[in-house]
C-alpha positions as CSV (number, residue, x, y, z in Angstrom):
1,X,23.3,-12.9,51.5
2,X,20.6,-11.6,53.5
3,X,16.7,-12.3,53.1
4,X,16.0,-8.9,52.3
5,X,19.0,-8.6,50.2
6,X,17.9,-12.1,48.1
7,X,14.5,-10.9,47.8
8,X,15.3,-7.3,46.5
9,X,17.9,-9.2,43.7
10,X,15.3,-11.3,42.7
11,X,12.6,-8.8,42.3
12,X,15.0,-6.8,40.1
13,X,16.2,-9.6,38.3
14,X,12.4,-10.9,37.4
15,X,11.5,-7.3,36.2
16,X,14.6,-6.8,34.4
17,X,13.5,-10.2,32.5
18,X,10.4,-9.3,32.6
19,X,11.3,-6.1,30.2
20,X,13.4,-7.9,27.8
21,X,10.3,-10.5,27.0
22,X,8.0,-8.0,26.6
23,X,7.1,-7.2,23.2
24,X,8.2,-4.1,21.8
25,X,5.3,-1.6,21.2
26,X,5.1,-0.6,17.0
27,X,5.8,2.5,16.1
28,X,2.7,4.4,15.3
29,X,1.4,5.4,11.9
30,X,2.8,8.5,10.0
31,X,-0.1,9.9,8.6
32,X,0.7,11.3,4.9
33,X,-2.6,12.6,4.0
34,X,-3.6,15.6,6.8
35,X,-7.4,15.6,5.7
36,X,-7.4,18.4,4.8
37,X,-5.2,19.4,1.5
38,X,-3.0,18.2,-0.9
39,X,0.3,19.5,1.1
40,X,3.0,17.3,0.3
41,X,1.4,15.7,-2.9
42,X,1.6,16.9,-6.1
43,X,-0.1,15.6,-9.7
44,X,1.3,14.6,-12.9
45,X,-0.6,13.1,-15.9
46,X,-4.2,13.6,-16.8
47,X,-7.1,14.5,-14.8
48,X,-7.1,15.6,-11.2
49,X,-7.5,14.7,-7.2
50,X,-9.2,16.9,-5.3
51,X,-10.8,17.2,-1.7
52,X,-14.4,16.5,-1.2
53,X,-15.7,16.4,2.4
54,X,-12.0,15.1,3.6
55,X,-11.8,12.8,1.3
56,X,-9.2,12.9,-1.5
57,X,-11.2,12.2,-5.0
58,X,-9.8,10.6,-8.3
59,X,-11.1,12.3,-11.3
60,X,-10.1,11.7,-15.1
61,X,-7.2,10.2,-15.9
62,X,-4.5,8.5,-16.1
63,X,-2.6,10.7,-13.8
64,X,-0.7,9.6,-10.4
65,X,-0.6,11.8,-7.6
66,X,2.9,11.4,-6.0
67,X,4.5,11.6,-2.2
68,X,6.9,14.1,-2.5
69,X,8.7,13.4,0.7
70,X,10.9,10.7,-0.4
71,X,11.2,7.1,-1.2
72,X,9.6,4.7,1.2
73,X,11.2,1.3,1.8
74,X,11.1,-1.4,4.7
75,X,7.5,0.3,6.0
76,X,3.9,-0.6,5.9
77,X,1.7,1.5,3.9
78,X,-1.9,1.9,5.0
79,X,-4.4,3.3,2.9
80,X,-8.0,3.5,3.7
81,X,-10.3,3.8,0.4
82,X,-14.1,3.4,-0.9
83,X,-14.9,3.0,-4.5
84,X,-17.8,5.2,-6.0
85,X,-19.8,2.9,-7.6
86,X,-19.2,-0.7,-7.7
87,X,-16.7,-1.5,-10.1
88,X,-14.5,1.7,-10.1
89,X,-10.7,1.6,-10.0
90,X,-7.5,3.0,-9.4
91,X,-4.5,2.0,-7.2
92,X,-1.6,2.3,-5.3
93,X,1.9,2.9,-6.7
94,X,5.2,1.6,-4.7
95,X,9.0,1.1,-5.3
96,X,8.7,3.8,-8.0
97,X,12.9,4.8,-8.8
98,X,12.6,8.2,-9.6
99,X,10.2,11.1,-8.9
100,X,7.4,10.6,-11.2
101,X,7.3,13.6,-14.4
102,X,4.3,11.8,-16.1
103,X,1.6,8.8,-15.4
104,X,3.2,6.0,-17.6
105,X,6.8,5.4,-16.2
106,X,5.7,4.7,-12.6
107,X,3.5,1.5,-14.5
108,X,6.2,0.1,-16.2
109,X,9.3,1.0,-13.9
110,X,7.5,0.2,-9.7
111,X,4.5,-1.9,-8.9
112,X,0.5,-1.1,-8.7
113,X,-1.0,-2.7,-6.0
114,X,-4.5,-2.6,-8.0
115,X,-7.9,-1.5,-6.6
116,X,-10.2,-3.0,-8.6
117,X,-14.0,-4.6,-7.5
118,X,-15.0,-6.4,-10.7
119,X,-16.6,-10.0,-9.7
120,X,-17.1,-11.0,-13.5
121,X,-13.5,-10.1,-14.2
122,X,-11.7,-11.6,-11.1
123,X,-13.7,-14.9,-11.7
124,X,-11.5,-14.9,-15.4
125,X,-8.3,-13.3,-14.2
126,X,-7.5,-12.8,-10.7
127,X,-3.7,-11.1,-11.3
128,X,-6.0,-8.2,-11.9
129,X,-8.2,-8.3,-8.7
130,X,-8.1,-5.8,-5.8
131,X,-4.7,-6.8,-4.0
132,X,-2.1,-8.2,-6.5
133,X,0.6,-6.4,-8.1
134,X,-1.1,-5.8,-11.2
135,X,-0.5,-8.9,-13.8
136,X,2.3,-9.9,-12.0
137,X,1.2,-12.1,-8.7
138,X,-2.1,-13.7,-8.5
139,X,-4.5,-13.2,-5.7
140,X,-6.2,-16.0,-4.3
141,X,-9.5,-15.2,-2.4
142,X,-11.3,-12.1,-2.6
143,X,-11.2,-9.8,0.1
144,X,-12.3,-6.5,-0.8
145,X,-15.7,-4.7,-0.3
146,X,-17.7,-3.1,-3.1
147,X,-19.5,0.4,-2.7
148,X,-20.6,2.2,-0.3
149,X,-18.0,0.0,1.9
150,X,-14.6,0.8,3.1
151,X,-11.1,-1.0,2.4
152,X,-7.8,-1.1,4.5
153,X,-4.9,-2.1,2.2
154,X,-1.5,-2.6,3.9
155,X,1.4,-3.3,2.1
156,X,4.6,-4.2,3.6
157,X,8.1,-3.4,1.6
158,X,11.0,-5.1,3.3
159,X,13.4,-4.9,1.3
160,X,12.3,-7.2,-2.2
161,X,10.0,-8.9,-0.3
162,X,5.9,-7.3,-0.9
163,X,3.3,-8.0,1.5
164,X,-0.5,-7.1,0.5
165,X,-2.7,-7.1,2.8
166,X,-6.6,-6.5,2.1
167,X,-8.8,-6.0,5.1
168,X,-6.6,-8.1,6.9
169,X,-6.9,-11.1,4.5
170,X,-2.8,-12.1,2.5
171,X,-3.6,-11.8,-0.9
172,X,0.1,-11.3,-2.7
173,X,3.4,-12.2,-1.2
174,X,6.2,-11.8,-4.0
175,X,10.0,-11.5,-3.7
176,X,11.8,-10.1,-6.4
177,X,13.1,-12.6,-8.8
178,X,10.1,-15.0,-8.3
179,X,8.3,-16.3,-11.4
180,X,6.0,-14.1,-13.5
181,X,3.2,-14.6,-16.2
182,X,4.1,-14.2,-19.6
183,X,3.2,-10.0,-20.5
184,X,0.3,-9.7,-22.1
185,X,-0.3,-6.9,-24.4
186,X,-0.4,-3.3,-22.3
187,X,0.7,-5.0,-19.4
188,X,3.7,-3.3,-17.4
189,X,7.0,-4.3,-18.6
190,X,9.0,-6.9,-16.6
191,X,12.2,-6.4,-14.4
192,X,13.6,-6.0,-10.8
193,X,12.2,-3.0,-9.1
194,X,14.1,-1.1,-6.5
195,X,13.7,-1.8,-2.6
196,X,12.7,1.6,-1.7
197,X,11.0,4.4,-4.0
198,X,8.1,6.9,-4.4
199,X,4.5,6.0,-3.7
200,X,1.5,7.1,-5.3
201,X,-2.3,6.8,-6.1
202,X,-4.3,6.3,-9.3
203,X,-6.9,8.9,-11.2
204,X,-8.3,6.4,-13.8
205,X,-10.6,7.6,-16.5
206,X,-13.9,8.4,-15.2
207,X,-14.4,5.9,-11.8
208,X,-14.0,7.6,-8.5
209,X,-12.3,6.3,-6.0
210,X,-12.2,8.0,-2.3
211,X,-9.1,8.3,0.1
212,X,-9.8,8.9,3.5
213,X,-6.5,7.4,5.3
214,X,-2.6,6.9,3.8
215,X,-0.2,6.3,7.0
216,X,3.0,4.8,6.5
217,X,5.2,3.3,9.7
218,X,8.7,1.0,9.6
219,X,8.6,-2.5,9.2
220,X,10.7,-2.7,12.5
């Protein structure tokens, strides 16, 4: 073969392997909240969310306010939040079966990743703190940020397997089947829950909770 020639097949053999190592670029964030309305959402239960300044606000409660778009499964969830006052909570529903008609079924029936800043609690029980699937997994650091600060949760759903992340920090990673505490009294029930299913975020009594960000993008 030719100089030229050799040169030219090398060159387009080292880009073509070039390609095939490079990493594939993620596929960006689906944003589910447009900052502006509830389009795409819709209520059940007690109390109310509405907008203030951008920002979706939890009031009264329990209610759930539900992604009607369909079940979500092998994606990362991304939501962006701030807490009122210190110890305020709500949280973020996953692997829910069916759409949601009232506030209590979602509890028992898919998983709340909690949202919860309460130091003198999490030093007792940490299967309640900010992170865990509530009651059911344990969290092991603290990694959330109390008032006026924000918090990134991502949660990953592949397949059984949940991933909860808190501003970047692990906090739960549970596959389905793995060993649970024993239920204590108005804890959710026990029992597989589905690999895909609705999402959804908690109104809880009187604590506010603000929304700015809830993006959802494929595992892989």
């Amino acid at each position: 073969m030719a100089p030229r020639a050799c040169a030219v097949t090398l060159c387009i053999l080292g880009c073509a392997a070039a390609l095939l190592s490079a990493p594939k670029p993620k596929t960006e964030w689906k944003q589910l909240y447009n900052g502006k309305d509830l389009a795409g959402w819709q209520h059940v239960g007690k109390g109310e969310m509405t907008i203030e300044d951008g920002l979706i606000a939890t009031h009264g409660g329990m209610g759930l306010l539900w992604w009607t778009g369909g079940k979500i499964g092998n994606s990362v969830i991304r939501v962006v939040y701030k807490t009122k006052d210190k110890a305020d909570n709500s949280g973020i529903f996953i692997r829910i079966p069916i759409e949601p008609r009232e506030a209590w079924m979602p509890v028992h029936y898919g998983y709340e990743v909690n949202i919860e800043f309460e130091p003198e609690r999490w030093k007792e029980d940490n299967y309640y703190a900010t992170g865990s699937l509530y009651s059911f997994t344990k969290v092991p650091v603290r990694a959330d940020h109390p008032s006026p600060e924000w918090n990134t949760i991502e949660i990953t759903i592949d397949g059984p397997h949940t991933v909860v992340q808190v501003n970047d920090v692990k906090v739960t990673d549970y596959i389905e089947g793995q060993p649970i505490p024993a239920r204590r009294v108005d804890d959710p029930l026990a029992g597989p829950r589905p690999n895909e299913g609705y999402i959804g975020l908690q109104n809880d009594g009187d604590e506010t909770v603000y929304f700015k960000e809830v993006a959802v993008r494929p595992v892989r």
